[in-house]
Residue, then its C-alpha position, 0 to 999 in steps of 0.5 A: x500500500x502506498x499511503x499518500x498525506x500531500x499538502x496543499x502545493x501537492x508536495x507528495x504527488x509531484x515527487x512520486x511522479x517526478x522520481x522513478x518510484x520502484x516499488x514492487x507488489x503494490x496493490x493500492x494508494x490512498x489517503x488524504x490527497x487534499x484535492x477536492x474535485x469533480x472527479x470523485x465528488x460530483x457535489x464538487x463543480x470543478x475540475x482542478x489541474x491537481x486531480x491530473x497530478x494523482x490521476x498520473x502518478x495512479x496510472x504509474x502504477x497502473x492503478x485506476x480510481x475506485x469507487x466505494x459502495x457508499x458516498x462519504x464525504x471526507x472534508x467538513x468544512x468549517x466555514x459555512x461558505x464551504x461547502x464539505x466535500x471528499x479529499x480522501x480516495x482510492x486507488x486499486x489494481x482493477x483486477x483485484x477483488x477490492x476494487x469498487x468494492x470497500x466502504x468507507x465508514x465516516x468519522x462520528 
């Protein structure tokens, strides 16, 4: 498992893309990428040039984004002008036996 924590200038995704990562029998990445996107949150209007970043280092792996069973927003805002939305996602192998096929439990 790759596990990623990327900060808001996207510091983690652009090393893994910009080095030759050799890492061997990995099956998924995940974790708090910090980019709020169209892509996974439809309730998210736009698209960011960063989502491209994590879509790139996922290919490099030859991972594709997941989805779970249930919609779970990972984000929840403080400021009532924002809106909640999802920074937390995965990508697997689409072969493996995990792929759109997990839940996510939200925090209580």
């Amino acid at each position: 498992m790759i596990n990623v924590y990327s900060n808001t200038n996207q510091s983690a995704l652009k090393y893994l893309k910009d080095t030759e990562v050799n890492v061997h029998n990995v099956l998924v990445m995940a974790d708090d990428f910090n980019i709020r996107d169209s892509i996974w949150n439809l309730l998210f209007l736009f698209y960011l040039i960063h989502s491209n970043l994590s879509v790139d280092v996922a290919d490099s792996f030859d991972f594709m984004l997941s989805c779970s069973t249930n919609e779970v927003l990972t984000r929840y805002s403080d400021n009532v002008n924002n809106v909640n939305s999802v920074i937390n996602f995965i990508f697997f192998k689409q072969n493996s036996l995990e792929f759109d096929n997990y839940t996510i439990y939200p925090k209580l």
